[in-house]
DODODREN-84666 format. One record per residue (C-alpha): residue in one letter; x, y, z. Coordinates in steps of 0.05 Angstrom, whole numbers, plus 5000, padded with zeros to 4 digits. Each point is the difference from the previous one (the first is absolute). Example, Ala and Ser with C-alpha at 12.3 -4.5 7.8 and 13.67 -1.06 7.14 Angstrom:
// DODODREN-84666
ATOM,A,5246,4910,5156
ATOM,S,5027,5069,4987
***
This chain:
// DODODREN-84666
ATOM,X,5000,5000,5000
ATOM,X,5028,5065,4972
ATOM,X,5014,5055,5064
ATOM,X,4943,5047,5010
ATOM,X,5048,5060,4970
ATOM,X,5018,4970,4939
ATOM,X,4929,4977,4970
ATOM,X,4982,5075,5019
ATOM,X,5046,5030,4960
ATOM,X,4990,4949,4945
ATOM,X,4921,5014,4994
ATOM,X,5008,5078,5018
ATOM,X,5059,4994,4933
ATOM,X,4943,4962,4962
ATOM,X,4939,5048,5017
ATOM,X,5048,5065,4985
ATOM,X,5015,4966,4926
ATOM,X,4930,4985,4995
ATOM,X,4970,5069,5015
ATOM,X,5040,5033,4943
ATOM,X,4949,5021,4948
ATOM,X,5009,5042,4938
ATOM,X,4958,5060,5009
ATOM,X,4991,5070,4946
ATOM,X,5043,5040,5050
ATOM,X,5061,4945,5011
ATOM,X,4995,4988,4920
ATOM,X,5009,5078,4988
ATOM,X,5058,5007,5062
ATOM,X,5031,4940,4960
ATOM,X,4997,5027,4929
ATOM,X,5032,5070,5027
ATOM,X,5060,4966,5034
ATOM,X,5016,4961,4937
ATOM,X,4983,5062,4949
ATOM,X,5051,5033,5038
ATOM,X,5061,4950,5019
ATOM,X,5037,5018,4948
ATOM,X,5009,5071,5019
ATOM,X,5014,4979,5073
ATOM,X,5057,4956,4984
ATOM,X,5024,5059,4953
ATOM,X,4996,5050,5055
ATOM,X,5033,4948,5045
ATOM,X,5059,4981,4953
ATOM,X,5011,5075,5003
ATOM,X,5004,5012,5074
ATOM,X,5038,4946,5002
ATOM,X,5054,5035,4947
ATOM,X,4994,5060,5034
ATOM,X,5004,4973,5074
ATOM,X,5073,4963,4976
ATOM,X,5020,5065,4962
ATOM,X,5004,4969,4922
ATOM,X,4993,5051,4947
ATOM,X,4939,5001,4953
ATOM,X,5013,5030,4938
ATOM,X,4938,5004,4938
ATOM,X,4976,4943,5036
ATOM,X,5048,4947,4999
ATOM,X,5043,4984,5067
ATOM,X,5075,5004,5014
ATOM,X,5037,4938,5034
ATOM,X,4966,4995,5064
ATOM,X,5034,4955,5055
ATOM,X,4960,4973,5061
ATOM,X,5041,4953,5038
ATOM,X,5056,4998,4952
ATOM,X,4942,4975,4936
ATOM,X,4990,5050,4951
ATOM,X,4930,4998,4999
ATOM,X,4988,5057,4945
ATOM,X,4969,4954,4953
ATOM,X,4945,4973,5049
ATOM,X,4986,5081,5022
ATOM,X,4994,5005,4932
ATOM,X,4952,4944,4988
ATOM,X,4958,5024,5056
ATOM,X,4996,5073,4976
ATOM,X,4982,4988,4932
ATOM,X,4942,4956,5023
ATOM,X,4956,5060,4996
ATOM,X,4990,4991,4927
ATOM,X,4952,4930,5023
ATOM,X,4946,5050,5023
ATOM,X,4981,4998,4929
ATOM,X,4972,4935,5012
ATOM,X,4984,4994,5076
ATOM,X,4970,5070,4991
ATOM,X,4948,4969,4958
ATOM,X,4990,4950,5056
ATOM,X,4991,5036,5052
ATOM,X,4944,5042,4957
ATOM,X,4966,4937,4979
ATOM,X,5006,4982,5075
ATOM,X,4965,5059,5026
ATOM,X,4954,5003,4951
ATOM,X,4979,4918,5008
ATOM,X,4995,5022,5078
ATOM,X,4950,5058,4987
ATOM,X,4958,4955,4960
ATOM,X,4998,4944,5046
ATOM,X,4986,5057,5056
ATOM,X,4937,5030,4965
ATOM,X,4981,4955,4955
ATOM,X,5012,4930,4998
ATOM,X,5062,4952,4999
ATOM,X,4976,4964,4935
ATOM,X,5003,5073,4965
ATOM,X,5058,5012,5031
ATOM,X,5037,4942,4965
ATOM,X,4959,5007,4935
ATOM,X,5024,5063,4992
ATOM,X,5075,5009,5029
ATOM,X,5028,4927,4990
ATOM,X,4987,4991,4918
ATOM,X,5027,5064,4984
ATOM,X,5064,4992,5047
ATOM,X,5008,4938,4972
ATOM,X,4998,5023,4928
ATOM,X,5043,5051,5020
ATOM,X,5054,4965,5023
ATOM,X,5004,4948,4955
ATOM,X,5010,5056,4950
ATOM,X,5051,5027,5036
ATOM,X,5035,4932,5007
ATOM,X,5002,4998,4928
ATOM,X,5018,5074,4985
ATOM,X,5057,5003,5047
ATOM,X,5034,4930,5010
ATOM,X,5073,5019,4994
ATOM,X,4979,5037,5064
ATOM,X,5005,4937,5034
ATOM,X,5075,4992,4990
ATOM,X,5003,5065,5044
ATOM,X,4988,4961,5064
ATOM,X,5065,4964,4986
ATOM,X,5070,5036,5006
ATOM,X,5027,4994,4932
ATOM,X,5087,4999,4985
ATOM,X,5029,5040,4950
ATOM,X,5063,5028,4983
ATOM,X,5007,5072,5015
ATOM,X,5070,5009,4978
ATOM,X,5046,4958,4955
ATOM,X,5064,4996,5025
ATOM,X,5045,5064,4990
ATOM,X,5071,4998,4986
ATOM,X,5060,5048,4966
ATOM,X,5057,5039,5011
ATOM,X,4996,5071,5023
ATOM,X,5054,5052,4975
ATOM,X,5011,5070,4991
ATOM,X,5029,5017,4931
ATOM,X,5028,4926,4995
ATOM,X,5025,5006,5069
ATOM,X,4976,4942,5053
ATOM,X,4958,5037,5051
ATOM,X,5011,4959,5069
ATOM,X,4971,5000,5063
ATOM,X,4932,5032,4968
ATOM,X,4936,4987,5032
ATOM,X,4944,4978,4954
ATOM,X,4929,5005,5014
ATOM,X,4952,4951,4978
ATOM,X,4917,5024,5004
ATOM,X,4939,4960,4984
ATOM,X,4929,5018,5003
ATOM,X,4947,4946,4987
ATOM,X,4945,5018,5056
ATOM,X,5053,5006,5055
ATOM,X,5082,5021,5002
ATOM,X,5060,4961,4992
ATOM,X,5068,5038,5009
ATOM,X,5064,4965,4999
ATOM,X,5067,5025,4988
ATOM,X,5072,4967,4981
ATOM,X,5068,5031,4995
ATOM,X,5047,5007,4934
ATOM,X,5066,4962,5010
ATOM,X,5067,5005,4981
ATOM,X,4983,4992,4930
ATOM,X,4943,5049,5007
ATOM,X,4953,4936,4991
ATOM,X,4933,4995,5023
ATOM,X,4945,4948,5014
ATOM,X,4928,4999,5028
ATOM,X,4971,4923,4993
ATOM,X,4923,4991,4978
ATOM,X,4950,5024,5043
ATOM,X,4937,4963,5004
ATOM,X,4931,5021,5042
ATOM,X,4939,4960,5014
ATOM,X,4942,5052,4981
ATOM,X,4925,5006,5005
ATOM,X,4994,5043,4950
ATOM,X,4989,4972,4938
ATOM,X,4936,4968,5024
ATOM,X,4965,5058,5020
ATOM,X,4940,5025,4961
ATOM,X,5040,5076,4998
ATOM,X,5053,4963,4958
ATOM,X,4951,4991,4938
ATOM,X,4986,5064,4982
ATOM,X,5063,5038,5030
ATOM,X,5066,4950,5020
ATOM,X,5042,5041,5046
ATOM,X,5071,5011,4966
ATOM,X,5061,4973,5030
ATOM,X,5056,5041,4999
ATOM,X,5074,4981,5003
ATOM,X,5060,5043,5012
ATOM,X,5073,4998,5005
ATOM,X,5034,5061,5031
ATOM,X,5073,5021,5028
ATOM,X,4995,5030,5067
ATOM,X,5047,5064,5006
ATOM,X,4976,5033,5067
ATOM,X,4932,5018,4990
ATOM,X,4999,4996,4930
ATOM,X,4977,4947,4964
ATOM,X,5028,4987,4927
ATOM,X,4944,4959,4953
ATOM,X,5044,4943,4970
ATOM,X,4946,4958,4973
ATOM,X,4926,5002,5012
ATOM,X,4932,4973,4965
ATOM,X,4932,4992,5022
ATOM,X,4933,4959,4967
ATOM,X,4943,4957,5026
ATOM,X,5016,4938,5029
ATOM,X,4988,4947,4938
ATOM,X,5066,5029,4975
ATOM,X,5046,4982,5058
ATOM,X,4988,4925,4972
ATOM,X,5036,5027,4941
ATOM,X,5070,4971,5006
ATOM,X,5053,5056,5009
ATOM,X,5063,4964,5032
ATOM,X,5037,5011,4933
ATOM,X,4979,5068,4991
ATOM,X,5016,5027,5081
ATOM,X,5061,4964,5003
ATOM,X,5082,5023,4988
ATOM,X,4975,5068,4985
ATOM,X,5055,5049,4988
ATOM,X,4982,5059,5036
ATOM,X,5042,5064,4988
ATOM,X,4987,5069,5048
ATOM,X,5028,5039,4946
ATOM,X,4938,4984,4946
ATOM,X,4938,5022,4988
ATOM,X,4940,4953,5022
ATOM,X,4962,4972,4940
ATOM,X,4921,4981,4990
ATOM,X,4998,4923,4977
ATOM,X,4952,4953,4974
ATOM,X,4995,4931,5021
ATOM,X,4962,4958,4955
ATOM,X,4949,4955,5037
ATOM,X,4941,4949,4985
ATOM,X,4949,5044,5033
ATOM,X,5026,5071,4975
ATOM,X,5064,5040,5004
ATOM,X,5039,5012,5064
ATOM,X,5030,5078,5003
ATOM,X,5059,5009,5044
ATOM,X,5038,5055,5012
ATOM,X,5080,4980,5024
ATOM,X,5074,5035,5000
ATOM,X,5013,4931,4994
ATOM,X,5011,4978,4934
ATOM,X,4953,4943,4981
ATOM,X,5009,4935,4962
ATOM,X,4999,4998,4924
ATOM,X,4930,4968,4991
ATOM,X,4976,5062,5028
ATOM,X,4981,5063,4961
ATOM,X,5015,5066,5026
ATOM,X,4946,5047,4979
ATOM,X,4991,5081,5010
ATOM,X,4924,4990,5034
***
């Protein structure tokens, strides 16, 4: 025989599940906290930046580092989670507006006339905006082939030069390498795991990533090699374009044109770039 305490709790467990019954005004309280979850975790990723001091810049995140994890990627994920309101927006109204009609008028009308249209509704926006779905995933892509020459200064090996590497795709990537004795230089690939290209913002406006090489002299900042374009073209392979550049201080920078699969890739460098590529006056 089960103690006295224990079967109390049991059948006081069992009546408290039992007693739970949808009603208008819990349906409406649970439409509004779903319609607006996405803007809660937004706001949170963003007290969350600002309470660790990371820098937000046009939206994207700098490396942010809780407990020694940069975490800039999943502050990023969080904060761009506002753009789901599109669809749990239109939940939350259907959700209201089932709750009203249940209210006044009658359950039955209340799922005549909220469920058949939601339903429609979402299955047409299944369909419209699939490649949505591979936003919920963190996708890998190269952000920067790797970059490699020999700086000089008319012919002459500059050494101990620090070089400045900068990516942009969301959130910011600086790294930085020293010339040697030879006034040689190397930065190795860089790859990110993004969110971006699944989001529905991407279809109608990708956000560019931008690339830049630069030689740090004080506070100045002297552009070596730099490009920017949406993200499909940093698949294009550019390891034997980016690398044993021969980069003089004493020319002029030139516009280039990189010939891709998906359209042409304009870069502006001192550096002077690879045969296959055609220098243009843009």
């Amino acid at each position: 025989m089960s103690p006295p305490g224990m079967a109390g709790r049991f059948l006081s467990l069992q009546f408290s599940c039992r007693t739970f019954v949808m009603t208008p005004t819990r349906l409406a309280v649970i439409s509004i906290v779903i319609g607006l979850s996405p803007l809660l975790i937004a706001l949170l990723g963003s007290v969350i930046a600002s309470l660790l001091g990371c820098e937000q810049k046009g939206g994207g995140i700098s490396q942010c580092y809780f407990c020694g994890k940069d975490i800039g990627g999943i502050l990023y994920g969080m904060m761009m989670m506002h753009w789901l309101l599109i669809i749990t927006g239109g939940i939350a109204v259907f959700g209201v507006t089932a709750s009203l009609l249940w209210a006044y008028v009658s359950l039955k009308w209340a799922l005549i006339v909220t469920v058949a249209p939601f339903a429609l509704g979402l299955l047409g926006a299944i369909i419209s905006y699939a490649p949505i779905l591979t936003g919920l995933r963190a996708v890998e892509i190269q952000l920067s082939p790797v970059v490699s020459g020999v700086l000089t200064d008319h012919g002459k090996p500059v050494v101990g030069a620090t070089l400045v590497r900068q990516l942009e795709y969301g959130s910011y990537a600086d790294s930085t390498t020293v010339t040697d004795d030879d006034g040689r230089f190397n930065f190795p690939a860089h790859y990110v795991s993004s969110f971006r290209p699944g989001w529905i913002a991407e279809r109608s406006k990708p956000t560019l990533a931008k690339h830049g090489i630069f030689l740090r002299q004080g506070d100045e900042h002297i552009n070596l090699l730099s490009w920017q374009s949406h993200y499909r073209l940093l698949q294009h392979p550019l390891s034997q374009v980016f690398t044993n550049l021969q980069c003089d201080l004493s020319k002029k920078p030139e516009q280039y044109i990189i010939d891709s699969t998906v359209e042409p890739l304009y870069v502006s460098a001192l550096c002077k770039l690879p045969p296959q590529t055609v220098p243009s006056a843009y």
